[in-house]
VOPAGU-2260 file (C-alpha; in pm, 1 decimal, decimal comma):
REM VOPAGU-2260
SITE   aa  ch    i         X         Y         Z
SITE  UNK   A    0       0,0       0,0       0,0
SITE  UNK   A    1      97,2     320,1     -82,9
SITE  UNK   A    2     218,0     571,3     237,8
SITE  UNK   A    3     207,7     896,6     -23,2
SITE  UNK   A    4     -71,9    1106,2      46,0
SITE  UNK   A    5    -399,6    1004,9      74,9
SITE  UNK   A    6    -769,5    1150,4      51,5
SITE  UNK   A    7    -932,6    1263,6     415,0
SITE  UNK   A    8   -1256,1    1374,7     224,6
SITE  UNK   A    9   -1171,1    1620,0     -25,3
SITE  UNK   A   10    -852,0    1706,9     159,8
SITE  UNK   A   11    -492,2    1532,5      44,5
SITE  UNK   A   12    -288,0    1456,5     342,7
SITE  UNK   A   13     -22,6    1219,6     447,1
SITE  UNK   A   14    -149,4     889,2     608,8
SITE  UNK   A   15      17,2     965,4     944,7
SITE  UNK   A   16    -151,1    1232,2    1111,7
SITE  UNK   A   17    -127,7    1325,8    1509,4
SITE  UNK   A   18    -352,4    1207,2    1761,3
SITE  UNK   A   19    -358,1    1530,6    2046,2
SITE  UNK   A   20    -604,7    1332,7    2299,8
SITE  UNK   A   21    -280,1    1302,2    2509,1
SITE  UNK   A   22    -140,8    1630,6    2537,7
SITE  UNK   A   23    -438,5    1702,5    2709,4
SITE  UNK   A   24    -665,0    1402,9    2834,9
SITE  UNK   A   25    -655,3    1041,1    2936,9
SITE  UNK   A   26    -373,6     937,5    3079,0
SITE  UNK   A   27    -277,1    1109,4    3389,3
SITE  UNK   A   28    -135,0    1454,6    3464,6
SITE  UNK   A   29    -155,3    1609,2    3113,9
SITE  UNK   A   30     217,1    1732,9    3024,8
SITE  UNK   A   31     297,3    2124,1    3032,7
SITE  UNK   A   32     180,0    2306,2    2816,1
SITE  UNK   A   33     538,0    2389,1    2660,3
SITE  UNK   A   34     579,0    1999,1    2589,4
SITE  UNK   A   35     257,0    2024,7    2427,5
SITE  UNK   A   36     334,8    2289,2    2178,3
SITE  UNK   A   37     675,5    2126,6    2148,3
SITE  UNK   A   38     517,7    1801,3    2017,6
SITE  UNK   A   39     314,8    2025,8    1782,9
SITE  UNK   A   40     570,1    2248,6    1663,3
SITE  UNK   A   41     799,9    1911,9    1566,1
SITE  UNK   A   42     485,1    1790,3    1419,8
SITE  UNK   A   43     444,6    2104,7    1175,6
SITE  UNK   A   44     833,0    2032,2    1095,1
SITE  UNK   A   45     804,4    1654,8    1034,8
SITE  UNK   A   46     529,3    1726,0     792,6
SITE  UNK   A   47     217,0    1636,3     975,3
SITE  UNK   A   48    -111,0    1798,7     833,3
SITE  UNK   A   49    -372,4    1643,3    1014,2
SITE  UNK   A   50    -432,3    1722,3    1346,9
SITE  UNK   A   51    -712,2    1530,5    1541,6
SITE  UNK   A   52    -850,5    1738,4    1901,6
SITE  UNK   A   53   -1230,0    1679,5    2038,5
SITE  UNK   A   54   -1473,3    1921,3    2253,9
SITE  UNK   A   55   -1395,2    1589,9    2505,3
SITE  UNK   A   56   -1045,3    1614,0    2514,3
SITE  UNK   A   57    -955,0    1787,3    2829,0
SITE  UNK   A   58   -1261,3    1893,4    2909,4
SITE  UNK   A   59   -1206,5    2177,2    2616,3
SITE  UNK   A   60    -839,6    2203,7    2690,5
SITE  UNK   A   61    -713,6    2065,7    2422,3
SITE  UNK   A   62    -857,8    2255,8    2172,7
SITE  UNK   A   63    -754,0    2583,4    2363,9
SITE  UNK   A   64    -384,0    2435,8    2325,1
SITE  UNK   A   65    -383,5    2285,2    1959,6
SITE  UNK   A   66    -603,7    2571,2    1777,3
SITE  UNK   A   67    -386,2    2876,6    1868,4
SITE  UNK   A   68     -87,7    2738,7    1805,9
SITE  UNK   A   69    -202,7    2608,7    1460,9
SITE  UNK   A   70    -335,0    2898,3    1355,2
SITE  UNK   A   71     -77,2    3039,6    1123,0
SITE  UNK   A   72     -87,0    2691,2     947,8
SITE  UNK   A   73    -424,2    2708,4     898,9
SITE  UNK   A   74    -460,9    2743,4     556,0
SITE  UNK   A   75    -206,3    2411,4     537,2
SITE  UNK   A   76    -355,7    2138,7     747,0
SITE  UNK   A   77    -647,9    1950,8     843,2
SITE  UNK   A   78    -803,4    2106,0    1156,7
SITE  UNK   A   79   -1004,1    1821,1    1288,1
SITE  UNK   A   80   -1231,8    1811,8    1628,6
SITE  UNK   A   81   -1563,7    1637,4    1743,2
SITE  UNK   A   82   -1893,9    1688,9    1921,8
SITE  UNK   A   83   -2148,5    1498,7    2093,3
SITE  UNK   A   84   -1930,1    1396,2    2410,8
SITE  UNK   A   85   -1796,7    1672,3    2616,1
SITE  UNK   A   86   -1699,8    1752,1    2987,1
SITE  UNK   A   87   -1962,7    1923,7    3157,1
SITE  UNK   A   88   -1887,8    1984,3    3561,3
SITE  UNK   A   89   -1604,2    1767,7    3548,6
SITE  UNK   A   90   -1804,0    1490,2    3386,5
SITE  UNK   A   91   -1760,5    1325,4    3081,8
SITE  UNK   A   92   -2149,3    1304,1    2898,7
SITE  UNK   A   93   -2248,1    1212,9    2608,1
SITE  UNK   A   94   -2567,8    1358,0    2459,4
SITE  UNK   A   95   -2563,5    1413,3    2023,3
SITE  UNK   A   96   -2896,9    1600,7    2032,8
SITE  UNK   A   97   -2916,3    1895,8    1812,0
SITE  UNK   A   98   -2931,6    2158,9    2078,9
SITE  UNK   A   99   -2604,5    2013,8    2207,8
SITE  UNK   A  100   -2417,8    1985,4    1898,8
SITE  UNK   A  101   -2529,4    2344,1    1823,3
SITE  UNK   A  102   -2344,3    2426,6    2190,8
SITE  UNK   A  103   -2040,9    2213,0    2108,2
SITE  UNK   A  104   -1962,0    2369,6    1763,6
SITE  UNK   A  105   -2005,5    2728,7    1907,4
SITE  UNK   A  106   -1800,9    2624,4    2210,6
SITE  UNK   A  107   -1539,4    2405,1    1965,1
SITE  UNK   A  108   -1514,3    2717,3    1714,0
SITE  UNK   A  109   -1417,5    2952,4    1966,6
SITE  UNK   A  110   -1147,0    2721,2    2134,7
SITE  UNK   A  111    -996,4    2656,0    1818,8
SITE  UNK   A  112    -988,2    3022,6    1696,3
SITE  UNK   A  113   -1142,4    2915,6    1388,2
SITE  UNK   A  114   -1408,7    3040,3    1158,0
SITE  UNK   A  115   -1479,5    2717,2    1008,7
SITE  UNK   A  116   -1361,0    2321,4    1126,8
SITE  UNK   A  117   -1266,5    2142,7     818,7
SITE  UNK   A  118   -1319,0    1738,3     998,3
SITE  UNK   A  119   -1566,1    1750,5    1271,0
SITE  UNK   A  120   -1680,5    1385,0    1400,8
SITE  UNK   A  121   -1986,2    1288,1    1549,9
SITE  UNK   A  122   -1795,9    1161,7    1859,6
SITE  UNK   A  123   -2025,2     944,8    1925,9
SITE  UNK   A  124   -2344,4     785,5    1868,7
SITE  UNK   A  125   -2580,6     888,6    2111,9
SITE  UNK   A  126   -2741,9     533,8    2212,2
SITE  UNK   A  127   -2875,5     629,7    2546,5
SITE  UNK   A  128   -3078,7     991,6    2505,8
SITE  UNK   A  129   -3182,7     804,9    2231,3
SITE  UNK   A  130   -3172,1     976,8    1928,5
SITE  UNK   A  131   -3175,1     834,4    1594,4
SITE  UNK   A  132   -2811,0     907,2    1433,6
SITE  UNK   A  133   -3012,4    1041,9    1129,6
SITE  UNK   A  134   -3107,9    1357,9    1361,6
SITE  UNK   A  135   -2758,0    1367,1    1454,2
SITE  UNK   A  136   -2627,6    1367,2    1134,7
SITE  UNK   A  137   -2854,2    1608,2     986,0
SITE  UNK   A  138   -2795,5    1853,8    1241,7
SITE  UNK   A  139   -2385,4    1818,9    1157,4
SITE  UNK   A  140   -2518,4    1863,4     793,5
SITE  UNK   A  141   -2679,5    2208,9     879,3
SITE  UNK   A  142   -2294,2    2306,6     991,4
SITE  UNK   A  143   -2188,3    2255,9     644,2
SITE  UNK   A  144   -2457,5    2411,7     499,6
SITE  UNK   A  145   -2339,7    2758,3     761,3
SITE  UNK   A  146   -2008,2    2720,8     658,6
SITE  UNK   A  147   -1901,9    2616,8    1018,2
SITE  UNK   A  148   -1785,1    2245,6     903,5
SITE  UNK   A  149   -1630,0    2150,1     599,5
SITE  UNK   A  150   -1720,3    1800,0     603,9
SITE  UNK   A  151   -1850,3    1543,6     872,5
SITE  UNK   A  152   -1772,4    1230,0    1076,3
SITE  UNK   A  153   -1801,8     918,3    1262,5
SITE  UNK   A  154   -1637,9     816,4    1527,4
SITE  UNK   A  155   -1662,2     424,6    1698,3
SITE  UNK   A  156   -2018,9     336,8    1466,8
SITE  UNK   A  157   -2106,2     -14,5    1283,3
SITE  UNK   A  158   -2138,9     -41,6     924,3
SITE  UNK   A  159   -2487,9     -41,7     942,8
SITE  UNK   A  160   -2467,0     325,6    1121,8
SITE  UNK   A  161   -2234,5     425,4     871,2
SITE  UNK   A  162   -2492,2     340,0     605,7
SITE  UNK   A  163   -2795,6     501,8     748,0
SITE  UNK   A  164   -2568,4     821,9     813,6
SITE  UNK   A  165   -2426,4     868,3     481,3
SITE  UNK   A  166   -2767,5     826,0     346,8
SITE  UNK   A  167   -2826,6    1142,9     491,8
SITE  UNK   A  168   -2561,6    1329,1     424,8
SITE  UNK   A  169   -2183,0    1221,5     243,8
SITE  UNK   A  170   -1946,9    1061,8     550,1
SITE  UNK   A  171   -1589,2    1159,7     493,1
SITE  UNK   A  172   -1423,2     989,6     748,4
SITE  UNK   A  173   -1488,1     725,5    1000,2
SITE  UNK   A  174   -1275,0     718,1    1324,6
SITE  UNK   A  175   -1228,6     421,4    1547,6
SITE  UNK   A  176    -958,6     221,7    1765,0
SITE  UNK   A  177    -762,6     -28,1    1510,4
SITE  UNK   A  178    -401,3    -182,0    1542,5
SITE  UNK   A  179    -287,2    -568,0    1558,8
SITE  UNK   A  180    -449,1    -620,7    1874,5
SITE  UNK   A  181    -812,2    -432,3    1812,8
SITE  UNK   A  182    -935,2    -560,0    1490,7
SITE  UNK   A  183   -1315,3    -552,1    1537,9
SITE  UNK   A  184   -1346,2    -339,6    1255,9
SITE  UNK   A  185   -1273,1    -570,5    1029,5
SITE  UNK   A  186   -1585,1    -757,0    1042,3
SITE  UNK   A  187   -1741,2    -445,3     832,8
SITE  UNK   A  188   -1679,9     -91,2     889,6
SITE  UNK   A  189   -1373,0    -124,8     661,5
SITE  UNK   A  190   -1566,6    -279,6     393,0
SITE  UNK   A  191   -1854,4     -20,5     442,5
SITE  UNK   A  192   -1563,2     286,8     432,2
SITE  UNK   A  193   -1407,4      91,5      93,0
SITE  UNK   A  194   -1796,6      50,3     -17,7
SITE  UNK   A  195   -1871,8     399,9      42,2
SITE  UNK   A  196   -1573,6     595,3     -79,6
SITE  UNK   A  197   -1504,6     706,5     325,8
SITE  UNK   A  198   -1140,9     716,5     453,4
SITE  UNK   A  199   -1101,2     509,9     772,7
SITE  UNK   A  200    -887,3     691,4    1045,9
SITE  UNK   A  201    -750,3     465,9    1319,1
SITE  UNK   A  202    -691,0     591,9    1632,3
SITE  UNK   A  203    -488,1     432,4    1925,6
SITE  UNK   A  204    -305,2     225,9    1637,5
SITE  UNK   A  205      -8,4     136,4    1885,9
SITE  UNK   A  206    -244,2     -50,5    2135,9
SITE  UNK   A  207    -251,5     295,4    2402,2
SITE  UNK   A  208     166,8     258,6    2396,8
SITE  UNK   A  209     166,4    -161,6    2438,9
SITE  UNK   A  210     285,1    -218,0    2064,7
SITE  UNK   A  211     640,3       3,7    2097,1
SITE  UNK   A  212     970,2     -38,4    2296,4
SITE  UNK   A  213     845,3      63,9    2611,9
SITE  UNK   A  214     779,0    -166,5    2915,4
SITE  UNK   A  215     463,2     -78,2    3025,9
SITE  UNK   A  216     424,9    -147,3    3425,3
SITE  UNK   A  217      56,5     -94,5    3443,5
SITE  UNK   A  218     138,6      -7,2    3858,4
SITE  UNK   A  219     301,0     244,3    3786,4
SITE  UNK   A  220      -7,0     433,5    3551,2
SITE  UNK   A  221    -117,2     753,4    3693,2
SITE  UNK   A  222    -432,8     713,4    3906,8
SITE  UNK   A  223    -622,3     900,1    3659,4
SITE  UNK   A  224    -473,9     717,5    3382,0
SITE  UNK   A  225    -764,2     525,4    3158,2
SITE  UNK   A  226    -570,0     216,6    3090,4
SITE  UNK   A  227    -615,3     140,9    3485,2
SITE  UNK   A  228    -931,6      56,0    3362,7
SITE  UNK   A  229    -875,5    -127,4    3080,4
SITE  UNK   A  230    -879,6    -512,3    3107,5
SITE  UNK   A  231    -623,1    -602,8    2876,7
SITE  UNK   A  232    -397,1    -362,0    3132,1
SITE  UNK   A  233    -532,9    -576,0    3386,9
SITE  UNK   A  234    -445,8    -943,4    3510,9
SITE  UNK   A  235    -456,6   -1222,4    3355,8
SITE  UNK   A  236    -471,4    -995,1    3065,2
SITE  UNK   A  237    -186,6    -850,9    3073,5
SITE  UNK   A  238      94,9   -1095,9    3127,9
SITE  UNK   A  239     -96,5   -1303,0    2872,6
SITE  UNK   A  240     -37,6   -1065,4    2615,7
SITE  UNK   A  241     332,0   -1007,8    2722,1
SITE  UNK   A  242     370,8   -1342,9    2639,2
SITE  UNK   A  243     417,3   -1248,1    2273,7
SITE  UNK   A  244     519,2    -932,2    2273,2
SITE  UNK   A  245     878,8   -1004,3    2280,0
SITE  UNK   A  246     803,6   -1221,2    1961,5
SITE  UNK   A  247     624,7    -890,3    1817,2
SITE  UNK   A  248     987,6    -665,9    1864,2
SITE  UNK   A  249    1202,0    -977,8    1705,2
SITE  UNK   A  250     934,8    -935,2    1418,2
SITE  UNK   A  251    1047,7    -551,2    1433,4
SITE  UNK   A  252    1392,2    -665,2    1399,2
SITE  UNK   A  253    1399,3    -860,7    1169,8
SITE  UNK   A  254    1184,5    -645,1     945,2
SITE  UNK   A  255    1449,7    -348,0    1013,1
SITE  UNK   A  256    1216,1    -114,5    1201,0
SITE  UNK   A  257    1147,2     -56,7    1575,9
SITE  UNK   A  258     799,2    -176,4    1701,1
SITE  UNK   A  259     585,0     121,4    1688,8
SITE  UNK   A  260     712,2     169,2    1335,6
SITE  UNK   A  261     609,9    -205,4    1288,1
SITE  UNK   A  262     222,9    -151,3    1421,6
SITE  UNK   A  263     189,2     186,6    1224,9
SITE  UNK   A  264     288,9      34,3     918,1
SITE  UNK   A  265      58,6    -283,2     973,1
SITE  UNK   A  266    -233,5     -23,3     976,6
SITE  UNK   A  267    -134,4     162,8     658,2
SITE  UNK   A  268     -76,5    -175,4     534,2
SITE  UNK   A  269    -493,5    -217,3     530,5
SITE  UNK   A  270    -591,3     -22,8     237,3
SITE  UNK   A  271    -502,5     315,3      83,9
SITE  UNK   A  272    -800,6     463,7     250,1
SITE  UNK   A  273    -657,2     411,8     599,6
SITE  UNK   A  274    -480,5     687,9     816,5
SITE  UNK   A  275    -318,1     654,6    1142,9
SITE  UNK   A  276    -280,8     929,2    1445,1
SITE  UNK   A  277     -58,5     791,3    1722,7
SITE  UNK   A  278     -94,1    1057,2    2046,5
SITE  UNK   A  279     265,5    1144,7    2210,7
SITE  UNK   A  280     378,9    1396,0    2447,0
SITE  UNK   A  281     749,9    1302,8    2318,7
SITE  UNK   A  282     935,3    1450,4    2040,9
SITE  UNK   A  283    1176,3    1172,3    1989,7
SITE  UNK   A  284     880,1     927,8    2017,6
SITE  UNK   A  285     700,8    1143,2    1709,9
SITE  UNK   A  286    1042,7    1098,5    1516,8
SITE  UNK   A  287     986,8     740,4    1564,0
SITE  UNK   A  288     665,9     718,1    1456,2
SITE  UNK   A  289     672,2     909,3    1118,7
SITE  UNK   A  290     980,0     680,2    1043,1
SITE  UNK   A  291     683,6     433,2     972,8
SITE  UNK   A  292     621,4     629,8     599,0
SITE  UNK   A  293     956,9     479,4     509,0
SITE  UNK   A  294     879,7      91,7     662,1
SITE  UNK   A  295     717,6    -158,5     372,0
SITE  UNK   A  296     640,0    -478,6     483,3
SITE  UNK   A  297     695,4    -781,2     306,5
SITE  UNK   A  298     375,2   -1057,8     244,1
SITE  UNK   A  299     562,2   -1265,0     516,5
SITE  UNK   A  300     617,4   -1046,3     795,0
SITE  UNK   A  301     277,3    -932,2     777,6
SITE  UNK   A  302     137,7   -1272,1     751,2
SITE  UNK   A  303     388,4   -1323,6    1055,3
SITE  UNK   A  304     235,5   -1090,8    1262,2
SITE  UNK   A  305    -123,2   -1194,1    1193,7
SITE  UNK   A  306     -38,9   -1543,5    1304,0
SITE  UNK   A  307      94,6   -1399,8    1604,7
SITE  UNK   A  308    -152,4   -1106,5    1691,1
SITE  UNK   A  309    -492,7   -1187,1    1613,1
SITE  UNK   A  310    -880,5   -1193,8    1775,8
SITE  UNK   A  311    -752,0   -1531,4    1928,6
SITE  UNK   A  312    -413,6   -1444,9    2108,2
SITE  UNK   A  313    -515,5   -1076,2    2244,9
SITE  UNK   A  314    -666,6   -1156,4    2601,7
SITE  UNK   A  315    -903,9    -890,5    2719,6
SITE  UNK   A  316   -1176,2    -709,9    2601,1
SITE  UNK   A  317   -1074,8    -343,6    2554,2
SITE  UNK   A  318   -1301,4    -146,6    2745,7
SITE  UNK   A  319   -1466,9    -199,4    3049,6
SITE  UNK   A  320   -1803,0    -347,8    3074,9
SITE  UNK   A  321   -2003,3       0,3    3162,9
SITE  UNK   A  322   -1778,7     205,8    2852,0
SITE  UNK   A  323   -1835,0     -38,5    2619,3
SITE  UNK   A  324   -2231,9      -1,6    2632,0
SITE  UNK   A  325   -2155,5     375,8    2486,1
SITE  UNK   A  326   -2024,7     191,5    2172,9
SITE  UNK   A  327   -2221,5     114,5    1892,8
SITE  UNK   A  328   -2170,9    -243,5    1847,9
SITE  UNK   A  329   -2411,3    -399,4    1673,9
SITE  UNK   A  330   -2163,1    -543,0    1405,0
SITE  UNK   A  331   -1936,7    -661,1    1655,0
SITE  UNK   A  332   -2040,2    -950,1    1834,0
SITE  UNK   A  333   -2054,2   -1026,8    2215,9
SITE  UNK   A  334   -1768,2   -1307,3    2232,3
SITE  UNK   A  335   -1505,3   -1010,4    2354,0
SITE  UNK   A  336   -1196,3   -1232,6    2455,2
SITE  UNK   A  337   -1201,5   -1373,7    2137,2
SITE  UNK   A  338   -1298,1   -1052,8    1901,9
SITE  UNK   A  339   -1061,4    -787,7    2087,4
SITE  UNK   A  340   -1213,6    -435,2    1977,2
């Protein structure tokens, strides 16, 4: 597969774009703020135009940090946020009724310094308010029509969503978690996004930091660090997927690349439609990932690493019981330990 650039909607952009969840949200004490616009600024310098932040994402923060600091390369990149799931009195809600979206794109515009978002997501699908994701849709659709969005979204939706929203109005991109070790999408959103014409944009494609060079010591997380909750971060889980991981970095090895650089290029690997956007607050990790462009992997080391990472190897489910019944998952089955997603 080719890593040149590659269509986000109407917009050309290389297939490695930057995840900024973490410079703001997730996993612990966010860094400072000068880390964060240091990760940005080598961003802008390794060639990075697309630039992923949510309303979610620090409870607004993040959007305060990434839009200023992009704004004299705004006419160059792909400024890229969602709505539907915000922070509201330091609590994460989701509610994708039109009255909130209306609040979120006001509240997202402003953050961002911005008179118009070019990518904005439908974070997620509201399945508990409930509201059909045809209301939710057309009410990102009346954006575009104000000139406020460019194009629209998905983010963590079936195939069958994905159908229903695009017959409302064009889908340009669908977001969702995808690397070796969470493959649900694979049983059809992929096929709806090649179906459909929509580019697929996988987030978290280095497993939340478990598919690099780092020895994660889930003890030592941050207590407000997500992956505390995670099961595969948890026991048995965990040291059952250790168990091949050091297999995974000989893999690396032997296919000349270090293992993030492996996982990234796995994902591009998946069709020409596909983008990736690790998160990092390091500069020297960011290096490392972008050196994924220049990784092509043979028909046996990719067959390799299927045989090794796969829906029957992974051990965990990757959310929590209560967070997973916020995704829509009607294409994904129920048999979690044995269809990681």
């Amino acid at each position: 597969m080719s890593t040149g650039a590659r269509q986000l909607g109407s917009f050309s952009v290389p297939p490695i774009g930057l995840g900024c969840m973490v410079l703001s949200h997730a996993y612990g004490v966010p860094p400072p703020r000068e880390q964060g616009l240091a990760v940005l600024a080598r961003a802008i310098e390794l060639g990075i135009r697309h630039f992923d932040s949510a309303a979610l994402y620090g409870f607004g923060r993040n959007e305060e940090l990434v839009g200023p600091f992009l704004r004299p390369y705004r006419d160059d990149i792909v400024l890229v946020s969602k709505g539907g799931m915000r922070g509201e009195n330091g609590v994460r809600t989701i509610d994708a009724t039109p009255a909130k979206l209306r609040e979120d794109i006001e509240h997202s515009l402003e953050r961002l310094q911005t008179d118009v978002i070019d990518l904005y997501y439908l974070h997620r699908y509201d399945r508990k308010t409930p509201i059909p994701i045809e209301d939710s849709v057309g009410e990102l659709a009346r954006f575009v029509e104000q000139g406020k969005v460019r194009e629209i979204g998905l983010s963590e939706v079936s195939a069958a969503s994905i159908r229903r929203a695009n017959a409302v109005h064009p889908i340009s991109a669908v977001q969702s978690e995808y690397s070796l070790w969470s493959r649900n999408v694979e049983i059809g959103v992929l096929e709806a996004c090649r179906e459909l014409g929509i580019a697929f944009v996988a987030f978290s494609p280095l497993a939340r930091g478990f598919l690099t060079d780092v020895d994660l010591d889930p003890a030592a997380f941050a207590e407000k660090d997500i992956r505390r909750g995670m099961p595969r971060f948890n026991e048995p889980h965990f040291s059952a997927n250790r168990a091949w991981l050091g297999e995974f970095r000989r893999i690396a090895r032997d296919a000349g690349c270090t293992p993030a650089q492996l996982a990234l290029a796995w994902v591009l690997r998946q069709g020409d439609n596909v983008h990736a956007i690790p998160g990092t607050t390091s500069v020297e990790h960011l290096d490392d990932d972008m050196g994924a462009l220049d990784v092509t992997l043979s028909d046996a080391i990719a067959e390799r690493l299927d045989a090794l990472i796969n829906p029957r190897t992974v051990s965990g489910p990757r959310y929590p019981a209560a967070t997973q019944t916020e995704i829509d998952t009607e294409e994904f089955g129920t048999d979690t330990d044995r269809a990681p997603g």
